[in-house]
C-alpha positions in Angstrom: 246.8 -43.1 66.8 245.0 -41.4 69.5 243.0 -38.1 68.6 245.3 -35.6 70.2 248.0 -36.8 68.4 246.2 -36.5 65.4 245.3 -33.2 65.3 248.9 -32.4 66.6 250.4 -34.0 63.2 247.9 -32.7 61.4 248.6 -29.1 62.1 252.6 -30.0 62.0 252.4 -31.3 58.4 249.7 -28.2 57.3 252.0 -25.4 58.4 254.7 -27.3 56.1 252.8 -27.3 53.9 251.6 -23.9 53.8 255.0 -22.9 53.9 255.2 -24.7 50.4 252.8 -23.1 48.9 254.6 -19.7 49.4 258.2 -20.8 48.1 257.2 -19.4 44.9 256.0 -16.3 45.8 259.1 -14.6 46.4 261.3 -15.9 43.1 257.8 -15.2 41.1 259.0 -11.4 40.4 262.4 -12.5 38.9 261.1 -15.5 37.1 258.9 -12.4 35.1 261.8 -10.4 34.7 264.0 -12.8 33.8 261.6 -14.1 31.0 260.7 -10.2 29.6 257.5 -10.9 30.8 255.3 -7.5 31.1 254.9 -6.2 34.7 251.1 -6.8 34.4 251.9 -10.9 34.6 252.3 -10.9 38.4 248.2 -9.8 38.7 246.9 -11.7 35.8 248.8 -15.1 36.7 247.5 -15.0 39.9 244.2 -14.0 38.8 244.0 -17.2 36.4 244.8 -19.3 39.2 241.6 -18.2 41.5 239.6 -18.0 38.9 239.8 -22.0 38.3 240.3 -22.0 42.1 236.4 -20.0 42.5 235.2 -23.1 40.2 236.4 -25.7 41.7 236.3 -25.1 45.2 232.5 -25.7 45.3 233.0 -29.1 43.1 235.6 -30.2 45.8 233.6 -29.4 48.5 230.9 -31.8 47.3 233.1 -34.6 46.1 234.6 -34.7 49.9 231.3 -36.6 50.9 232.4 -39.3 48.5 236.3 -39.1 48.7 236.6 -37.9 52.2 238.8 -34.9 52.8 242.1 -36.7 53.3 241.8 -38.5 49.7 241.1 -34.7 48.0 244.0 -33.2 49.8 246.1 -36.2 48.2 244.7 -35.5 44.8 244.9 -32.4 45.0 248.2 -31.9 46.1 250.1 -34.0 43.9 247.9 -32.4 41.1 249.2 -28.3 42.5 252.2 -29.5 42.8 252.6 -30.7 38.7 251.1 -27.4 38.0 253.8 -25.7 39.3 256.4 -27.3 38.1 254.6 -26.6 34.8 254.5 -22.7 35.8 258.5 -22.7 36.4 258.6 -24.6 32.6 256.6 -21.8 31.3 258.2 -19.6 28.3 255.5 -17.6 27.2 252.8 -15.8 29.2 250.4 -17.9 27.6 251.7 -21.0 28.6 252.4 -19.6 32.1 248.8 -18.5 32.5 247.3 -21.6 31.8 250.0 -23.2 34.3 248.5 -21.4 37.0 244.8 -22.2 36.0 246.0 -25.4 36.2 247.6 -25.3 39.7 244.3 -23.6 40.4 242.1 -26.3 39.8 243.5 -28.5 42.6 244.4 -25.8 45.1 240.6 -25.1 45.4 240.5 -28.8 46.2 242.8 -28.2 49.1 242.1 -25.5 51.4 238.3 -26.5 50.8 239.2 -30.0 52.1 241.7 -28.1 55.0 238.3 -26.4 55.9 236.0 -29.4 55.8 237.9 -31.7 57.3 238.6 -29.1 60.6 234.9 -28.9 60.5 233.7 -32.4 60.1 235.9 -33.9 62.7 236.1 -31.5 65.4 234.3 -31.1 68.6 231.8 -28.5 68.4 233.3 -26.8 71.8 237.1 -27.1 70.0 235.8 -26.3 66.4 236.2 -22.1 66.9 239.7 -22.6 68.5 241.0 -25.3 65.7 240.2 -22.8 63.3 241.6 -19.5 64.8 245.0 -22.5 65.4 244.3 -23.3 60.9 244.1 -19.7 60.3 247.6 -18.8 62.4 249.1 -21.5 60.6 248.4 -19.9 57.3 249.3 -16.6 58.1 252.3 -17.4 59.7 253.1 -20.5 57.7 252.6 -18.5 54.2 254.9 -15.8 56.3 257.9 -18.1 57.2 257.2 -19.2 53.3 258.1 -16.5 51.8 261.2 -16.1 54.6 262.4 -20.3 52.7 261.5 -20.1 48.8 263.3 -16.0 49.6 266.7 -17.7 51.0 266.6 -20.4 47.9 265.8 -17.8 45.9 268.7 -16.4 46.5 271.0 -19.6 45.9 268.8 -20.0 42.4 265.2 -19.5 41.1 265.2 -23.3 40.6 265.9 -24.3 43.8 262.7 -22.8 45.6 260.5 -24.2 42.8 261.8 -27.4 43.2 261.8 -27.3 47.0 258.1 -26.5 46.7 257.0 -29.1 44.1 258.6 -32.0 46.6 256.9 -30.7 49.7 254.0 -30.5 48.4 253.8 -33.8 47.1 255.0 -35.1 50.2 252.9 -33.4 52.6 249.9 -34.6 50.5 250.9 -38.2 51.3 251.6 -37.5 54.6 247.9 -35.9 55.1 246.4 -39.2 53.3 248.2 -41.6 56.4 247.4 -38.5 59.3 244.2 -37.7 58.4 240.9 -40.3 59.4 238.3 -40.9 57.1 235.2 -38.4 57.3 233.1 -39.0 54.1 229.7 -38.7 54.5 228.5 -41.7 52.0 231.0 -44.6 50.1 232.4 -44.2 46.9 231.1 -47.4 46.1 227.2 -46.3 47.1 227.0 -43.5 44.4 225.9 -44.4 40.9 228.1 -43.2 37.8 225.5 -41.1 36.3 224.8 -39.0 39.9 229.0 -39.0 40.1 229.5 -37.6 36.7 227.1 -34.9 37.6 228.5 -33.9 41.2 231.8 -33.4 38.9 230.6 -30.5 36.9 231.9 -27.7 38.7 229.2 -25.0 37.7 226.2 -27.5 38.9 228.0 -28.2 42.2 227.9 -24.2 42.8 224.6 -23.6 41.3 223.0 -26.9 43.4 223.8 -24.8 46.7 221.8 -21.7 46.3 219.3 -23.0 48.3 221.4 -22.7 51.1 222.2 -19.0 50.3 220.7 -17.3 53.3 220.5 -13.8 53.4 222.8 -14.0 56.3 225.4 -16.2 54.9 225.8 -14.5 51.9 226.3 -11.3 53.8 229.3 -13.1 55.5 230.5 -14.6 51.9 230.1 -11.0 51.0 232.4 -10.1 53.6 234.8 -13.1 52.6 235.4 -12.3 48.8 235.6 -8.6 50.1 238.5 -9.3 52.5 240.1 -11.7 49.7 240.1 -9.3 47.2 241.7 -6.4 49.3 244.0 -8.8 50.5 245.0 -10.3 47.4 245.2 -6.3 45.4 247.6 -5.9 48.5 250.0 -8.7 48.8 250.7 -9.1 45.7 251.5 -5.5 45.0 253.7 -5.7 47.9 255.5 -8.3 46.6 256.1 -7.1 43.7 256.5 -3.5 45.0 259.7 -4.6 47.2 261.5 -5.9 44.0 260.4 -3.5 41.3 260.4 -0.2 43.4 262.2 -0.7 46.5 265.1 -2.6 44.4 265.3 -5.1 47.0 266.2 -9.0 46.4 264.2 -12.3 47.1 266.1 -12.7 49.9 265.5 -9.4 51.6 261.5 -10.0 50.6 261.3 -13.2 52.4 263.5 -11.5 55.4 260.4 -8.9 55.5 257.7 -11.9 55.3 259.1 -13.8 58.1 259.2 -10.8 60.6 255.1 -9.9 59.4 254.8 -14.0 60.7 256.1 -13.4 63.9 253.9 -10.5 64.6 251.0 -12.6 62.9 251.7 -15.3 65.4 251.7 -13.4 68.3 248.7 -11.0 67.3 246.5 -14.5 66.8 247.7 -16.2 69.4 246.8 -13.4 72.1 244.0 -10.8 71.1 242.6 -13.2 68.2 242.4 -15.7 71.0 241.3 -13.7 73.3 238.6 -12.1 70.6 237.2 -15.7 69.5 237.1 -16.9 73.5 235.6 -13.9 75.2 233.9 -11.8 73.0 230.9 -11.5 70.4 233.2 -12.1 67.1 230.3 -10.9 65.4 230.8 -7.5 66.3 234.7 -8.3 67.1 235.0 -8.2 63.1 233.4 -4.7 62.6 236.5 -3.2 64.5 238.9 -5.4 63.2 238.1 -4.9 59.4 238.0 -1.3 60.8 241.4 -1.6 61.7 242.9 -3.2 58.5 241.5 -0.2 56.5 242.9 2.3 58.8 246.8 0.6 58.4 246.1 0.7 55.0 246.0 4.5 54.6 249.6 5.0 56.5 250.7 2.1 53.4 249.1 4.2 50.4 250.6 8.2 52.3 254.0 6.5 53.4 256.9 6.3 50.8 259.8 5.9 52.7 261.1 2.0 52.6 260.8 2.1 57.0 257.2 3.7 57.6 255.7 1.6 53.9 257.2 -1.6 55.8 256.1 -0.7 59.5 252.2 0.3 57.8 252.7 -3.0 56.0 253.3 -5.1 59.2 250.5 -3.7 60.7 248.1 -4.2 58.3 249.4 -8.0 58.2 248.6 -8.5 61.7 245.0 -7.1 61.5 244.1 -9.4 58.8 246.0 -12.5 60.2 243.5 -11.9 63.2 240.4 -11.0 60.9 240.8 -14.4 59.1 239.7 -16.7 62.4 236.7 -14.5 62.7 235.0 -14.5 59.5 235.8 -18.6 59.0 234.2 -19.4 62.4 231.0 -17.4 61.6 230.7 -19.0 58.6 231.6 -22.1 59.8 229.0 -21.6 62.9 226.0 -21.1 60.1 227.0 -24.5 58.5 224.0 -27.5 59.5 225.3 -30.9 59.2 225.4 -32.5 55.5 225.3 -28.7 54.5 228.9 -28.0 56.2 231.3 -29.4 52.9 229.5 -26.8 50.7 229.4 -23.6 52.8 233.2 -24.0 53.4 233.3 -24.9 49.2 231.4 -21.8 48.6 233.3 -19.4 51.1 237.1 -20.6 49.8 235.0 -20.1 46.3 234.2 -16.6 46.7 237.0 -15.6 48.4 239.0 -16.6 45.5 236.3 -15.1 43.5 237.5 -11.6 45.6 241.0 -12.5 45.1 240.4 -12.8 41.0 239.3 -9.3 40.8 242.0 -8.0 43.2 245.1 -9.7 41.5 243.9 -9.0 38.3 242.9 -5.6 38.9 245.9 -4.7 41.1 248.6 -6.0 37.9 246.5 -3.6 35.1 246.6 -0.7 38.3 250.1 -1.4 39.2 251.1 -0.2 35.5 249.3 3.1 35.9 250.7 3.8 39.4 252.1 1.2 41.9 250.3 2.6 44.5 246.6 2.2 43.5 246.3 -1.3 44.2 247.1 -0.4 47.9 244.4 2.0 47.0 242.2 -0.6 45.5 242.8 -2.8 48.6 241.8 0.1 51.2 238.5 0.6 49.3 237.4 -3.6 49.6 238.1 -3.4 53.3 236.1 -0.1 54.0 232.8 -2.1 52.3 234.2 -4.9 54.0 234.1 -3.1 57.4 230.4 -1.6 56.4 228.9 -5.2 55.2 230.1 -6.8 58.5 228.3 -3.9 60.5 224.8 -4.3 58.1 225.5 -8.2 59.3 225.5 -7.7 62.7 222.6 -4.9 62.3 220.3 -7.7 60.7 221.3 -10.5 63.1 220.7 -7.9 65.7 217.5 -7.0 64.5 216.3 -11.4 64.1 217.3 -11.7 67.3 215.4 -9.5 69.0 212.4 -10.3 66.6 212.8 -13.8 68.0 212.8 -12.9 71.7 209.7 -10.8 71.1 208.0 -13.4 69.6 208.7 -15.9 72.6 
């Protein structure tokens, strides 16, 4: 298989995949109506799932040197996929909680490896541009998600779930065959006693600290920042178009597909065109700037057109934000060191997204709109940390050119 035509299938099967991963989101909001489940369950299930996520990602990251990323995305797959068919089987919110956690484990596992694997096997003069193509495909492949599990929805509850639990599955197998091998060291080479330790998921996190940079963790700052408005945000709107706005899955997947067209063609012009010609250092200052500015028309706007049309625009912002902030990071990574600062970026991020789900299902109880409010606050600091990043890199730089 030649190279082009292995990065072609690989991006083919990831949006699918992608896509997957969002069938659920739009039946989610009956399934805990249906069930008498308290309003609250939409933030808190999705906060159990990051949280086992922000502990694994890191653990994943490192066990990619010894699996390769193609062998954790098939793990891992087949594992998110049992956990949510365990979420649909879920009668209680206990049972559903833990469900999720579960699901959360092995999710960690694959964006990490989605991440790694982009990174370990790209040229370094394509590497910027796969990712801005990785982080379209997410936006607009969770998008045209929402659009699918929306339309089954509408059919029956049961049919989106089960939709998502076989392309998962499948996709994960097709990843496995696509995908070439890029482990750093052989299974085989590693002794049991140094494997049992790389798979304890708080000393794979706490290992790395050494590679905390002030700088990085300014960025990582940024990332959990942007994960935890986004996530106090999308959720909420999810939920907000069923319980306030009265409208139906399918109607909430209608909305998602239209936010991944304009997604689409806001990355693939200025988020291009951003990443190619410009400093994305500073890039991201505006553009975080930008996301907190749609956000106030979504917290003053009531009215179902202007709350959509504020919500669109907020979608495209972020959808272009996301390219920037993983190619910095991703920039900052140094060889054997790579696996781990993508396993500690999807980490915190989730770590961001924790707080905001949680956070935004207790808020949405009190009033439905303070998690838009909560999500406006995350990416004003986001905007500010992003402009104390490029002040310090600003200042090393011209420390540097002093010096020589």
């Amino acid at each position: 298989m030649t190279e082009r035509k292995r990065v072609y299938l690989y991006f083919v099967v990831n949006f699918l995949y992608l896509m997957a991963c969002n069938f659920a989101h739009p039946v989610t909001p009956t399934i805990i109506q249906q069930r008498g489940f308290g309003d609250y369950m939409f933030g808190v299930a999705l906060a159990a799932m990051m949280l086992a996520n922000f502990f694994f990602s890191p653990f994943w990251g490192k066990l990619v040197n010894f699996l390769s990323s193609r062998r954790v995305i098939l793990i891992c797959s087949l594992g998110y996929a049992a956990g949510q068919a365990m979420f649909f089987m879920a009668n209680t919110e206990g049972t559903m909680v833990a469900a999720r956690m579960f699901a959360g484990v092995f999710v960690g596992g694959v964006f990490t490896a989605f991440l790694t694997y982009l990174v370990n096997t790209s040229p370094d003069h394509q590497r910027s541009n796969y990712l801005t193509i990785a982080a379209t495909i997410q936006t607009v492949g969770s998008a045209f998600g929402y659009f699918v599990g929306g339309m089954l929805g509408e059919i029956n509850v049961s049919v989106a779930i089960i939709a998502q639990v076989v392309t998962l599955a499948g996709c994960g197998i097709l990843f496995y065959f696509i995908c070439e091998d890029d482990a750093a060291s052989k299974i085989e080479e590693v002794r049991l006693k140094d494997l049992a330790r790389e798979a304890n998921p708080l000393v794979a996190f706490l290992d790395g600290k050494s590679i905390l940079t002030p700088l990085l963790v300014t960025l990582l700052v940024v990332g959990a920042l942007s994960g935890l408005g986004n996530s106090a945000f999308d959720q909420s709107f999810n939920y907000y178009l069923k319980a306030q706005l009265g409208l139906s899955s399918g109607y909430n997947g209608a909305i998602k597909a239209v936010i991944g067209f304009v997604c689409l063609a806001a990355n693939s012009t200025l988020g291009l065109w951003l990443i190619n010609k410009t400093d994305i250092r500073r890039s991201s200052i505006y553009v975080y700037l930008l996301c907190s500015v749609s956000m106030v028309g979504v917290v003053l706007f009531d009215a179902i057109v202007p709350f959509v049309a504020a919500n669109v625009i907020y979608f495209g912002f972020f959808a272009i934000s996301v390219p920037l902030t993983q190619s910095l990071v991703a920039n900052m990574g140094k060889g054997k060191d790579s696996n781990l600062i993508m396993g500690y970026f999807n980490g915190l991020k989730s770590l961001g997204g924790i707080f905001g789900a949680f956070s935004a299902g207790l808020l949405y109880t009190i009033n439905p709109k303070w998690p838009f409010i909560l999500g406006l606050a995350a990416f004003a600091f986001a905007t500010v940390v992003s402009a104390y990043h490029d002040h310090k890199v600003s200042v090393r730089e011209a420390t540097c050119h002093t010096d020589s």
